[in-house]
C-alpha positions in Angstrom: -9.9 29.8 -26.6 -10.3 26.4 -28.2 -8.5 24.7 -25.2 -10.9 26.6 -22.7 -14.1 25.6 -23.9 -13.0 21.9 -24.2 -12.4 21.9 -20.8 -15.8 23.7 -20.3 -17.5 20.9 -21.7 -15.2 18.3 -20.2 -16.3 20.1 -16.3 -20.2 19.6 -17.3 -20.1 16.5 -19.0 -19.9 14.5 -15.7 -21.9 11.6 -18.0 -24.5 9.5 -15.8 -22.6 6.3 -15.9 -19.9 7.8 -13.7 -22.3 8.7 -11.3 -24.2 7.0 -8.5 -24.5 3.0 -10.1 -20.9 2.7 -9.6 -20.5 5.0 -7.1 -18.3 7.3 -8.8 -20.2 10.2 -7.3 -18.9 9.5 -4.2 -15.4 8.8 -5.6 -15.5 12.5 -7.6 -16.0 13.8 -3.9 -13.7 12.2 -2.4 -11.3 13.0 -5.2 -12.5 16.4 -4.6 -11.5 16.3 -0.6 -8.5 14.7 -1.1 -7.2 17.7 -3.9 -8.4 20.0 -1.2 -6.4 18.8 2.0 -3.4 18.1 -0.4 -3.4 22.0 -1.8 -4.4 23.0 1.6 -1.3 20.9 3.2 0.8 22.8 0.7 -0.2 26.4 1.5 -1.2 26.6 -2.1 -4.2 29.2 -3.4 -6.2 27.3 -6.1 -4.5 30.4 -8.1 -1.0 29.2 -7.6 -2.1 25.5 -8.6 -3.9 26.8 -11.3 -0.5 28.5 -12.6 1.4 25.8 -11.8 -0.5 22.6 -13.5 -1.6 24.9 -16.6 -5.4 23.5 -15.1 -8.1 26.7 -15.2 -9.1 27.5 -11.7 -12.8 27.1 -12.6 -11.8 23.0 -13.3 -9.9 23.0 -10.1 -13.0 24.1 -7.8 -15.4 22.0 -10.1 -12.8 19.1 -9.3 -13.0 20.0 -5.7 -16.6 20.3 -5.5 -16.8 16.8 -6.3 -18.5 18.0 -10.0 -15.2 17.5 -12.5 -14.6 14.5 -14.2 -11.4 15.1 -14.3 -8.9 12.9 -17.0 -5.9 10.9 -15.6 -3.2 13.3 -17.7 -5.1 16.3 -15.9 -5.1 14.6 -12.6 -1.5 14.0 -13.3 -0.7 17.8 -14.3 -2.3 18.5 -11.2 -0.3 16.2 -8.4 3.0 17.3 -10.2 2.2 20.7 -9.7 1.8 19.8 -5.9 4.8 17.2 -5.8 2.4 14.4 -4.9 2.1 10.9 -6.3 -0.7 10.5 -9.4 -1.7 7.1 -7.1 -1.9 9.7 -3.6 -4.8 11.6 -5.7 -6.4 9.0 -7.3 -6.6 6.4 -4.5 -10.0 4.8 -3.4 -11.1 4.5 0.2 -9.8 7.0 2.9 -6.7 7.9 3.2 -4.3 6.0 5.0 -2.1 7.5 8.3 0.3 9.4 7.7 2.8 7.0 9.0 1.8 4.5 5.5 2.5 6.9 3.3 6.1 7.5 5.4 7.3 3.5 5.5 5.7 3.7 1.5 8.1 5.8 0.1 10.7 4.5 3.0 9.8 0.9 0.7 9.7 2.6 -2.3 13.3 3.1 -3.2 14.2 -0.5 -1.4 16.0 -3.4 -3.5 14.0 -6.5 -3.7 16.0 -8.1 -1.6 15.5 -5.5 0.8 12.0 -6.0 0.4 11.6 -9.6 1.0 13.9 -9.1 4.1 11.2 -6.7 5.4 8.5 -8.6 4.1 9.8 -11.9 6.0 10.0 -9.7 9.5 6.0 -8.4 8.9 5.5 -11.8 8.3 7.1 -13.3 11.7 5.7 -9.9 13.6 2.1 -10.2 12.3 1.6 -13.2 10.3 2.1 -17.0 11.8 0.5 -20.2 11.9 -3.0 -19.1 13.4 -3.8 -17.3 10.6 -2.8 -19.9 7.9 -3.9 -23.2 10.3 -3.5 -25.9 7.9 -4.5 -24.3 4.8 -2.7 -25.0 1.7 -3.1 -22.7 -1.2 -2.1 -22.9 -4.9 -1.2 -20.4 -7.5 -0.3 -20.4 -10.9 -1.6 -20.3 -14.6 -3.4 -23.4 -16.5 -1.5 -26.4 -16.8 1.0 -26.0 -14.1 -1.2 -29.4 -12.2 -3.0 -27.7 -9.8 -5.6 -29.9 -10.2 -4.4 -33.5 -10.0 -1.4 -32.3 -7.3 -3.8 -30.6 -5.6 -6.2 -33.7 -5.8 -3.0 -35.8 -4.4 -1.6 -33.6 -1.7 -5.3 -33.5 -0.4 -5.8 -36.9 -0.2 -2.6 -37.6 1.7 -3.0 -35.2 4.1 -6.6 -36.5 4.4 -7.9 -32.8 4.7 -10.7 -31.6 1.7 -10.0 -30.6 -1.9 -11.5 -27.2 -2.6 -11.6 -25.5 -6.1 -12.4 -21.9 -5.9 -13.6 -21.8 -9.5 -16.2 -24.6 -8.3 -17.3 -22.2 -5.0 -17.7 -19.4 -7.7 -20.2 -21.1 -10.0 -22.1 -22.5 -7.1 -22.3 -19.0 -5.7 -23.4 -17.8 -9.6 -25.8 -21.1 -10.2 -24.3 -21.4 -13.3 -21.5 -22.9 -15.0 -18.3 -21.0 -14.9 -18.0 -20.1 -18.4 -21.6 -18.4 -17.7 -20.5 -16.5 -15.2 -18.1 -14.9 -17.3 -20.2 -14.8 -20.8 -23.5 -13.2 -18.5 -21.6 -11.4 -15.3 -18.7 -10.6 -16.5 -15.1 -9.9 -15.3 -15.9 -7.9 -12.2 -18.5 -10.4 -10.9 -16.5 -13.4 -11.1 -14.0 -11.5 -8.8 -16.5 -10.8 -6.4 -17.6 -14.1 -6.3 -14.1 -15.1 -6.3 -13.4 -13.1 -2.7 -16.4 -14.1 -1.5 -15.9 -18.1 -2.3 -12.9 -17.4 -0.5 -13.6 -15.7 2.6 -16.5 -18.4 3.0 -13.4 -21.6 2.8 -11.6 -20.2 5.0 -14.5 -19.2 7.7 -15.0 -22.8 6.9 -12.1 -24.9 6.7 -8.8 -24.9 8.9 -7.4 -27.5 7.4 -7.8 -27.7 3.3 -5.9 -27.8 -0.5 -6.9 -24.8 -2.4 -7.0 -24.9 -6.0 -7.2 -21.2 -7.2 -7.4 -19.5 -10.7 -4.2 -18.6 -12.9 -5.8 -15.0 -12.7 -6.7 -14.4 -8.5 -3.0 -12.7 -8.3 -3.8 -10.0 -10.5 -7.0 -9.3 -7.8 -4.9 -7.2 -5.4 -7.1 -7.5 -2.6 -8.3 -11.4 -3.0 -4.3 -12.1 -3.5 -3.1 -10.6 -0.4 -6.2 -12.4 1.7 -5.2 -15.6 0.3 -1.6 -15.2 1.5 -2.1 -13.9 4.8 -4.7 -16.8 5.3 -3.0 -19.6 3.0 0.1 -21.2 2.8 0.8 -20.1 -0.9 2.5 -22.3 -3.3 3.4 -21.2 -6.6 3.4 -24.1 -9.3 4.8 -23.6 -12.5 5.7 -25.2 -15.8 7.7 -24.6 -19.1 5.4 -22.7 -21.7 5.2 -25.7 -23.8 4.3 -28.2 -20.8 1.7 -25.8 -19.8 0.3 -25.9 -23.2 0.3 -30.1 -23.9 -1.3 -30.0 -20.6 -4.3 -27.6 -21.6 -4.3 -29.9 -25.0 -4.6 -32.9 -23.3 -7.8 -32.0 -20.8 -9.4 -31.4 -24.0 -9.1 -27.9 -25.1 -7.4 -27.7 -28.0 -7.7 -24.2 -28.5 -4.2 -23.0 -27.2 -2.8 -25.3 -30.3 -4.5 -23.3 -33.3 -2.6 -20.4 -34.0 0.3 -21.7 -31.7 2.7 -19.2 -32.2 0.6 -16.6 -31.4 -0.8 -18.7 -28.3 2.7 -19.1 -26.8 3.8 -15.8 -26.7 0.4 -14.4 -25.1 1.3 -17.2 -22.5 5.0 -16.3 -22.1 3.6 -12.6 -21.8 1.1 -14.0 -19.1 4.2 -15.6 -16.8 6.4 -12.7 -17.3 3.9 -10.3 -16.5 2.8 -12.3 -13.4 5.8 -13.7 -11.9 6.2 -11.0 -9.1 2.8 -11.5 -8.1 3.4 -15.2 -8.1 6.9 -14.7 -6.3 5.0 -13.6 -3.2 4.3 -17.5 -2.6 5.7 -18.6 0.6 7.2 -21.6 -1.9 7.4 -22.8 -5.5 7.7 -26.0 -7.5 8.6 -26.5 -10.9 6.3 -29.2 -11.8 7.5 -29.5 -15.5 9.3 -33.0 -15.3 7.3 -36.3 -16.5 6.9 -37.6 -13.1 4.0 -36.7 -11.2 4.1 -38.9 -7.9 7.9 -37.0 -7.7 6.0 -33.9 -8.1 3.6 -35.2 -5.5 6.4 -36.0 -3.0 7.9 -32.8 -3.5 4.6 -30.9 -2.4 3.9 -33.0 0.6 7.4 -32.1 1.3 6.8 -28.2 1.3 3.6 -28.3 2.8 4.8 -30.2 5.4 7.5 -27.5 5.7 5.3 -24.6 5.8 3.0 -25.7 8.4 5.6 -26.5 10.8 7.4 -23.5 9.9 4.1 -21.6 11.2 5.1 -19.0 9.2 5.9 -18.2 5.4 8.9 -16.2 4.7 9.2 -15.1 0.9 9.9 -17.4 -1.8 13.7 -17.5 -3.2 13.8 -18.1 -7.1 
């Protein structure tokens, strides 16, 4: 009884904030469509799935009139019960052809080397040198000299410096710290996509300076390398962190310890995002014109190679 009427309440308390400013009305429909098609696929009453997930059937039409706010450990009763992928529920946007979903799972149980050895043929078969021209993007956290290399590599190949970070507060009219303190998170992505998209309607031929954080933006990260070559620069922790010091924020040097393990959880947790440069450098020796050489050296690679295959670390 008491597990019925909480999921009584949980079917009518669709609360207003998931509705229409967000547009999670039209998400809760889709949802609803999608549950539909997938039960429908599977010759399955809304009785059977109701018996199967443990999920009343009164939720399960609520759900699939596009009125249930359903939970994520619900959602996920319900695509076991069906054999489906929580993410094949749950998915924004339309569905893809039926063909994605195929090579997906096809990819799915892949090796990475397998992986990058498909990712390398899309690459040759769709990507090339048209898309990237002469663009030169670069990836990696705070401290890794984006900046100053990027400044350097610019300036020899005589083609303009641009820092996204810059193209977002311009976009904003504010300072970037602002954007963050008085947007928030979600704008500064948006701003962040949109700063790019306008470089590279802009430029065919530039140095990109990107934020530690735009590979963590799925959608911003794969534009960037399908319009970019991508290079990943990196650091030891404790270069990274003099570096920060030294431009004058001392912040990552109070409390220390506890800075350098959120940034060692940082790299770990984004090195396969980072990975999916076309090149990397380790830019944690002393010498910066070396560093410098070695750049010109890879970008001068990439763009005669016309094409990036996957990085090798």
């Amino acid at each position: 009884m008491m597990h019925g009427a909480i999921e009584t309440r949980a079917v009518a308390a669709v609360r207003d904030e998931d509705r229409d400013e967000d547009g999670g009305e039209a998400y809760l429909a889709a949802l609803g469509q999608r549950l539909r098609r997938a039960r429908a696929r599977r010759g399955m009453t809304r009785k059977a799935l109701a018996a199967e997930s443990a999920v009343s059937e009164r939720h399960l039409a609520a759900i699939e009139s596009g009125r249930g706010n359903v939970s994520v450990l619900l959602l996920r009763r319900i695509a076991g019960a069906m054999g489906l992928p929580l993410a094949d529920l749950a998915r924004e946007g339309d569905d893809p052809p039926v063909a994605f979903d195929l090579i997906a799972e096809r990819l799915a149980g892949m090796p990475p080397d397998a992986l990058d050895e498909v990712r390398g043929w899309l690459e040759t078969r769709f990507g090339g040198a048209a898309a990237r021209a002469r663009r030169i993007a670069l990836v990696g956290l705070r401290g890794a000299g984006k900046t100053t290399l990027g400044a350097g590599l610019a300036a020899r190949l005589e083609v303009p410096f641009v820092q996204l970070d810059e193209e977002v507060a311009a976009r904003a009219g504010m300072p970037l710290d602002e954007v963050f303190d008085l947007l928030g998170q979600a704008a500064y992505r948006r701003l962040e996509r949109d700063g790019l998209e306008a470089v590279i309607a802009a430029r065919e031929a530039a140095v990109i300076e990107t934020g530690g954080g735009i590979v963590a933006e799925a959608g911003t990260y794969r534009r960037l390398l399908e319009s970019c070559h991508v290079v990943w620069l990196h650091a030891r922790p404790e270069q990274h962190m003099a570096r920060v010091a030294a431009q004058g924020d001392h912040r990552p040097i109070a409390g220390s310890r506890e800075a350098m393990a959120d940034l060692q959880r940082i790299l770990e947790g984004r090195a396969a995002l980072y990975a999916q440069a076309a090149r990397d450098l380790d830019t944690s020796g002393e010498d910066p014109a070396a560093a410098l050489d070695a750049l010109e050296a890879i970008a001068a690679d990439l763009v005669q190679l016309g094409t990036s295959p996957p990085s090798t670390l």
